[in-house]
LUMMARGU-115061 format. One record per residue (C-alpha): residue in three letters; x, y, z. Coordinates in nm, 3 decimals. Each point is the difference from the previous one (the first is absolute). Layout:
<rs>
{"ALA",{X,Y,Z}};
...
</rs>
This chain:
<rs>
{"UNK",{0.000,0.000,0.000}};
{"UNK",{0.109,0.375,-0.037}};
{"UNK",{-0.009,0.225,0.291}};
{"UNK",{0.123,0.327,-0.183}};
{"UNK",{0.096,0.170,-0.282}};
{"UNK",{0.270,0.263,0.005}};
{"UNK",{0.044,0.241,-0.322}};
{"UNK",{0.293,0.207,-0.133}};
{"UNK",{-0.104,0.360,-0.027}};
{"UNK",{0.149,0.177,-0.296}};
{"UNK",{-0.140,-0.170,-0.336}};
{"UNK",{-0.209,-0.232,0.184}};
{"UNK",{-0.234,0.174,0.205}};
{"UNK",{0.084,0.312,-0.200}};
{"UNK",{0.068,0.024,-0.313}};
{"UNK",{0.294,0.250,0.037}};
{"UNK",{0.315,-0.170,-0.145}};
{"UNK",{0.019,0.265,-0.329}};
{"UNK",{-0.015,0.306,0.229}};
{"UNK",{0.262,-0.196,0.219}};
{"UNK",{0.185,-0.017,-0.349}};
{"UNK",{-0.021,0.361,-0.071}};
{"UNK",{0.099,0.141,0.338}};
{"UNK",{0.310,-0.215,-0.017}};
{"UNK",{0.114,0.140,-0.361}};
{"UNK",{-0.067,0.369,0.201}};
{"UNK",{0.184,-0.105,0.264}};
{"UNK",{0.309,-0.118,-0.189}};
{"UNK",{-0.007,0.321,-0.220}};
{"UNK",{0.033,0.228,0.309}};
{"UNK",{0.260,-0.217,0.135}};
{"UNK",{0.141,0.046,-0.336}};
{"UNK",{0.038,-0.399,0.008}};
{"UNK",{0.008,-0.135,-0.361}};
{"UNK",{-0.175,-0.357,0.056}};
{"UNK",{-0.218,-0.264,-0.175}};
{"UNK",{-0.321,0.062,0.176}};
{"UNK",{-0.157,-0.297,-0.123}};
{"UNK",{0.313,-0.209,0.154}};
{"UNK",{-0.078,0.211,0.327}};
{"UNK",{-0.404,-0.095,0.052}};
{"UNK",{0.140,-0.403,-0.097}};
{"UNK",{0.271,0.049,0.298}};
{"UNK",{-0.155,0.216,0.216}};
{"UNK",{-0.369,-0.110,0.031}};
{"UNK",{-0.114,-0.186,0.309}};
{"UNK",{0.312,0.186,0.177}};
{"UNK",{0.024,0.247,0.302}};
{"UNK",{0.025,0.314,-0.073}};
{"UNK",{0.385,-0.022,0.118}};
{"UNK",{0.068,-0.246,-0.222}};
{"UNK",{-0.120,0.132,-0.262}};
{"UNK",{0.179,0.301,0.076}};
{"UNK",{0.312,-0.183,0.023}};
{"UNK",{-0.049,-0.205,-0.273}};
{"UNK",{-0.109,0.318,-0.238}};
{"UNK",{0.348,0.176,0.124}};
{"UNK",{0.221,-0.260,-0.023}};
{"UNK",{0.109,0.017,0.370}};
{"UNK",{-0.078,-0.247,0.225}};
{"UNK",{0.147,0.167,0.264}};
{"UNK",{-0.211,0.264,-0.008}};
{"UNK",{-0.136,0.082,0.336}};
{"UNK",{-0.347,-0.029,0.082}};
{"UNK",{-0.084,0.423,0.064}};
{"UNK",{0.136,0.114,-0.298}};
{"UNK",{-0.195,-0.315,-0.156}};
{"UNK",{-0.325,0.081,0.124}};
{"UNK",{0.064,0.395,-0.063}};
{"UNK",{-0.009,-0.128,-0.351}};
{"UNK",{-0.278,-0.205,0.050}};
{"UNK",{-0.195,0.258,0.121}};
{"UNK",{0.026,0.199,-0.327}};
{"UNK",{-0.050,-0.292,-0.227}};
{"UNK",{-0.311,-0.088,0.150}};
{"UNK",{-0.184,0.346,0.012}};
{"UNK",{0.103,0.004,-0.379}};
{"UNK",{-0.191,-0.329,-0.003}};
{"UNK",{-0.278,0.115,0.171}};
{"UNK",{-0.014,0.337,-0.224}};
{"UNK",{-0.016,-0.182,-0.306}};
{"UNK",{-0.225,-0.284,0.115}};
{"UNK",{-0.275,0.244,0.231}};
{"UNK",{-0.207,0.124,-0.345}};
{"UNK",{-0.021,-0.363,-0.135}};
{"UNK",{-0.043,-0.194,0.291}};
{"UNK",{-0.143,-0.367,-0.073}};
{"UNK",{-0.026,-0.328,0.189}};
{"UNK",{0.089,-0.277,-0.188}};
{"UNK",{-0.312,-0.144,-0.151}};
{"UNK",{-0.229,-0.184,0.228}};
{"UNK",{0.247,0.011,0.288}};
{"UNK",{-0.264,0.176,0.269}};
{"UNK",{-0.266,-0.238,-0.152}};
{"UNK",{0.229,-0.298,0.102}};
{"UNK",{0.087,0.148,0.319}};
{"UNK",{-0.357,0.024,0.093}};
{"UNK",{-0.086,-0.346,-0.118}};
{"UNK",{0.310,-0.143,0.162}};
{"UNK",{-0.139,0.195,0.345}};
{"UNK",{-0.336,-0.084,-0.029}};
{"UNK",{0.142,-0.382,0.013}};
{"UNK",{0.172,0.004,0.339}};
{"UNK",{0.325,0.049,-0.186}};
{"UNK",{0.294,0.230,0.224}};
{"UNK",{0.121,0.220,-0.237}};
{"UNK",{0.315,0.161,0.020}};
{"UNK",{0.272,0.183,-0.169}};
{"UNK",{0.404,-0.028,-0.087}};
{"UNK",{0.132,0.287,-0.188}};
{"UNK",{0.310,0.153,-0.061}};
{"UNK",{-0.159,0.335,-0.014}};
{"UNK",{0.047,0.216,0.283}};
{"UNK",{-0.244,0.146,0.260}};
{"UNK",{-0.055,0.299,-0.198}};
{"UNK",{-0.069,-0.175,-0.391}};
{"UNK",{-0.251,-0.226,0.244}};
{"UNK",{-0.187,0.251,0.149}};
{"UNK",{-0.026,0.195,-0.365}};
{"UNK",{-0.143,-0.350,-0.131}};
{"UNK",{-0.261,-0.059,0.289}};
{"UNK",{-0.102,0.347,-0.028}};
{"UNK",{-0.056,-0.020,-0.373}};
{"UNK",{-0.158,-0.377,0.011}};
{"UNK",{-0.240,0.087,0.266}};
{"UNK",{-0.050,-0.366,0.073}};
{"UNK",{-0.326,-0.082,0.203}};
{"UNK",{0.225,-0.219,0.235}};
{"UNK",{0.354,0.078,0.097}};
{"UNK",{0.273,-0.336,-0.050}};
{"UNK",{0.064,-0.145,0.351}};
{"UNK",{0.354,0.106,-0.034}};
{"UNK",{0.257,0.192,-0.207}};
{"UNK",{0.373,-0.086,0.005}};
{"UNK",{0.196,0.232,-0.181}};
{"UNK",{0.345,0.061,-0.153}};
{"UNK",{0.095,0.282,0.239}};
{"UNK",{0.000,-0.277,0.334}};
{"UNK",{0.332,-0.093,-0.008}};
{"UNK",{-0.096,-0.399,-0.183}};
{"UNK",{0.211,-0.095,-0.291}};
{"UNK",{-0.168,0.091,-0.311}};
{"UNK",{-0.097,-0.262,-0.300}};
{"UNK",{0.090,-0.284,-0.115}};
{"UNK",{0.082,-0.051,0.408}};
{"UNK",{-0.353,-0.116,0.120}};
{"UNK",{0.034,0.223,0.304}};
{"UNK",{-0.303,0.208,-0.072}};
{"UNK",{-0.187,-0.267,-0.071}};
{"UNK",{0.058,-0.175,0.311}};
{"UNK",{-0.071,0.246,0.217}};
{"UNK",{-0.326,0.108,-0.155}};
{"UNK",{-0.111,-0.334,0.053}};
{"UNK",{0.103,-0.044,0.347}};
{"UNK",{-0.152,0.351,0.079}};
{"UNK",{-0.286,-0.150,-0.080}};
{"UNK",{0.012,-0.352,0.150}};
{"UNK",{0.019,-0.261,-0.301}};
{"UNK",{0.304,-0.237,-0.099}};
{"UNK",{0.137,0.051,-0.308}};
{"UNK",{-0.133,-0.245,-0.188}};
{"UNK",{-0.359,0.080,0.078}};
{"UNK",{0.088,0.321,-0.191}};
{"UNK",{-0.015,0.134,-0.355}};
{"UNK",{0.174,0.242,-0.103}};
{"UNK",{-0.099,0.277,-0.328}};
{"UNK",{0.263,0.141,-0.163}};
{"UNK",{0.088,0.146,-0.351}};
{"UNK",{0.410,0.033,0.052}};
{"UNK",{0.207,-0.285,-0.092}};
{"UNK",{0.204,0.082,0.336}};
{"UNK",{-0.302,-0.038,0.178}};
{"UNK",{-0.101,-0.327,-0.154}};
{"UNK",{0.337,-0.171,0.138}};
{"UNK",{-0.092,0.163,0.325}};
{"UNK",{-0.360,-0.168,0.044}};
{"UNK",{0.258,-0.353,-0.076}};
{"UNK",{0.234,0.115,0.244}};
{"UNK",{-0.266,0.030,0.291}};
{"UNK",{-0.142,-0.323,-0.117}};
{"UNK",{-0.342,0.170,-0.140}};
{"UNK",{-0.172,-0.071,-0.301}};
{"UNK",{-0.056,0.288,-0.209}};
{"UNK",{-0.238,0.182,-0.248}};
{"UNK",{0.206,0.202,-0.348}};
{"UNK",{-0.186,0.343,-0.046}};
{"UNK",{0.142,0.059,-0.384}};
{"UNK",{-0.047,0.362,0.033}};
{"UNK",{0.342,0.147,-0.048}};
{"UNK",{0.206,-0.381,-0.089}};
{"UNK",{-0.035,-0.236,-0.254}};
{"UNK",{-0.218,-0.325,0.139}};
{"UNK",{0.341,-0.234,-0.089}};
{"UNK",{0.170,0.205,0.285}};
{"UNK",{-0.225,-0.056,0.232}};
{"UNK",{-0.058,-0.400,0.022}};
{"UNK",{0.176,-0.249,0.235}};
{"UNK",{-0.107,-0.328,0.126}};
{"UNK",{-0.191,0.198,0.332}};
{"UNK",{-0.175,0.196,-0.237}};
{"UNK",{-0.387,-0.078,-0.005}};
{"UNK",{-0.092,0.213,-0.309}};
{"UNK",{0.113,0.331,-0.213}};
{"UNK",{-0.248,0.230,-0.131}};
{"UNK",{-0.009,0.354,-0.115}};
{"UNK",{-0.206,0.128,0.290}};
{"UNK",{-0.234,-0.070,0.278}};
{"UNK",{-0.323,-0.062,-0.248}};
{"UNK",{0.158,-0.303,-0.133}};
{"UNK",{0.025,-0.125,0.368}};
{"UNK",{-0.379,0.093,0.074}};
{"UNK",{-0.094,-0.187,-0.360}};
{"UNK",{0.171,-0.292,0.078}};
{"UNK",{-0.124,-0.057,0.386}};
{"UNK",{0.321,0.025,0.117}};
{"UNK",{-0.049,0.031,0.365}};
{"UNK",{-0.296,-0.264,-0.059}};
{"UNK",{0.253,-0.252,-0.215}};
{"UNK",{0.272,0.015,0.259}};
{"UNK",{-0.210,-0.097,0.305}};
{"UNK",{0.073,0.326,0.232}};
{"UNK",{-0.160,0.019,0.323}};
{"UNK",{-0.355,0.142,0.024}};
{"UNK",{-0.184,0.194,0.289}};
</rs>
């Protein structure tokens, strides 16, 4: 039986990953960094915001104020550009609701900070709030290290493997396998063929495919 399901945030719940895209290019140009940003969102996404700092400047010494300084800027960029066309990735709050409405705990594991996640709540406006947020500024190991993962779940009270995990980020997919959880591929910013594994129960482009197919029905979740 599954107990809980714990999503990613940025292209999963949201579908944010091209303003993500364009705040980076931004970024680099003020930094005057000269850098394949397409090679940066493949690195980078599923990361802290340190590490993705570090990884962006070459510097893995780089300590973590002056990384989050430049965190700080990159993400209001983000938040600029992403504020006027705000949009949920299809069918997500539907899901969420169904999910809730069948005794599911909900929860999330992001990378995004505390301030992308309250910008995303506030624009979702979900009818019921997850049961808990873990997020990329807490200090855990960002993905492919199931950290996040883990915690969400034990947050919430469930082993590991009565958990799926949603994710569209190849990093996070090999996360989900790291904390032993099965796993859902949102194709909303990856090809489906980087998103599969042996753990993974289906890929689809978005949450409607999941709601056509009786997904929560067909894999025998737990029902108030």
């Amino acid at each position: 039986m599954v107990h809980a399901l714990i999503f990613d945030m940025d292209g999963t719940m949201i579908d944010s990953m091209p303003s993500h895209k364009r705040s980076w290019a931004e970024f680099a140009q003020r930094q005057g960094l000269e850098v394949d940003i397409s090679d940066v969102m493949r690195r980078t996404t599923g990361r802290t915001g340190i590490e993705c700092m570090r990884i962006l400047f070459g510097r893995p010494e780089m300590g973590e104020d002056e990384a989050m300084a430049h965190v700080h800027v990159k993400e209001a960029v983000y938040r600029e550009l992403f504020s006027p066309i705000f949009a949920e990735v299809a069918g997500f709050k539907t899901f969420f609701d169904h999910a809730h409405a069948r005794g599911l705990k909900l929860g999330v594991g992001t990378a995004g900070d505390r301030q992308n996640q309250a910008f995303a709540y506030q624009h979702l406006q979900m009818k019921v709030a997850p049961l808990t947020t873990v997020g990329g500024d807490e200090g855990l190991p960002g993905k492919p290290e199931p950290a996040i993962f883990l915690e969400a779940a034990r947050r919430m009270g469930v082993e590991p493997e009565r958990c799926i995990v949603f994710e569209d980020a190849p990093l996070g997919i090999e996360a989900a396998r790291r904390a032993g959880m099965r796993a859902v591929g949102i194709a909303s910013s990856h090809h489906p063929d980087e998103l599969t594994g042996p753990h993974v129960l289906a890929v689809v482009p978005d949450y409607h495919a999941l709601i056509a197919s009786r997904f929560l029905e067909t894999h025998h979740v737990v029902s108030s």
